[in-house]
Structure formats: structure tokens, C-alpha cells
C-alpha positions in Angstrom: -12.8 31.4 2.2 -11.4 28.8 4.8 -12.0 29.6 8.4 -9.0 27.0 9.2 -6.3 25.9 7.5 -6.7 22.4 5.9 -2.9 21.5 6.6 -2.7 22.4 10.4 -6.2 22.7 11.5 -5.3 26.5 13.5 -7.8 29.4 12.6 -6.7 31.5 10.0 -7.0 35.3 9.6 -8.9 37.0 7.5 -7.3 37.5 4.1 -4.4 35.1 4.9 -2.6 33.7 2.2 -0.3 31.4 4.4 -1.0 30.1 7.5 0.6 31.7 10.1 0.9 28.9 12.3 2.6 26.4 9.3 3.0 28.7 6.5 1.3 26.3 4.0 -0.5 28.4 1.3 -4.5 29.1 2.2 -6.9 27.2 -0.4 -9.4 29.1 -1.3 -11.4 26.2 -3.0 -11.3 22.4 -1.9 -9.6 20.3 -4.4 -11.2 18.8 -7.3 -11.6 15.1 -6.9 -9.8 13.5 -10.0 -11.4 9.9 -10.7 -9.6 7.7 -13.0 -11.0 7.1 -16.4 -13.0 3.5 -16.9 -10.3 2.6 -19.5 -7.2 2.6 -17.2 -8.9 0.9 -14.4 -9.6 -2.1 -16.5 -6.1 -2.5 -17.9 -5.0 -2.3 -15.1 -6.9 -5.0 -13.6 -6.1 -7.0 -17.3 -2.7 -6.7 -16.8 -3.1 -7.6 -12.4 -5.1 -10.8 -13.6 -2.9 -12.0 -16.2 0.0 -11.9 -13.8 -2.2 -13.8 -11.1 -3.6 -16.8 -13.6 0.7 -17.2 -14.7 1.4 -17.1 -11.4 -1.4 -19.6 -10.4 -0.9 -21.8 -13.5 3.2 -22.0 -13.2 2.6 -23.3 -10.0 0.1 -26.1 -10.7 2.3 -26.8 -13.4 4.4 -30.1 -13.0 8.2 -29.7 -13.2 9.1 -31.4 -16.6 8.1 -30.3 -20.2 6.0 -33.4 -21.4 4.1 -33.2 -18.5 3.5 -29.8 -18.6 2.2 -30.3 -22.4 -0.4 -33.1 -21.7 -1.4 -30.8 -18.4 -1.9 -27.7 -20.6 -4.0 -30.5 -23.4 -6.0 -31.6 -20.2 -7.1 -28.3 -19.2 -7.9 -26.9 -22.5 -10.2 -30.5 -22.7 -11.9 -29.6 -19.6 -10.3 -32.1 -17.6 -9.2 -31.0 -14.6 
């Protein structure tokens, strides 16, 4: 049982439901911690990298299609 409430910090009664100080409900157990599973946190960072390398790439990307072509062609040769 909690000595103090975990909302206000003031001592709690014995037997308390509420606080009497805040009136938040008592917790009688902390918690559970809930960790997000391996899958989501790397589709998520997929997804944030993808954005980042468009981003990156439409910027270094000259202004005109033709150019943006033989830019794309030197890249993919390993020319830049």
C-alpha cells in the first residue's frame, strides 16, 4: 500500500481510496511499464529515414528534369 499519494506527494491514510488532499484515486500497485514491441520501433524509424533521405535528396537535386535524371544516373554510378 502507498504511504503517499503518487499524484500530490501528501501522506495518505490508512485504507484511503482517494487522496484526501487531491482526490486522485490511491494506486495500490505502480504501473506496469509498457515497452513498445521491436517491430514498431523499426518502422517507425523506416518510415522517419525515408522521409529524411527524400528530403536530403530533393534538395541536392538541381532544379530542371534532365538534370535531375543524369544526377540520379551519377549517383546510382557511384559518382558523387
Amino acid at each position: 500500500m502507498a504511504n503517499f499519494c503518487t499524484y500530490c506527494g501528501k501522506p495518505l491514510e490508512k485504507g484511503a481510496k482517494f487522496c484526501i488532499d487531491c482526490g486522485q484515486p490511491v494506486l495500490r500497485e505502480r504501473p506496469k511499464k509498457v515497452e513498445p514491441k521491436k517491430e514498431d520501433l523499426i518502422n517507425t524509424f523506416y518510415k522517419l529515414y525515408s522521409i529524411v533521405v527524400s528530403e536530403i535528396l530533393a534538395n541536392m537535386l538541381p532544379k530542371y528534369n534532365d538534370d535531375r535524371v543524369l544526377f540520379i544516373q551519377t549517383l546510382l554510378e557511384g559518382g558523387v
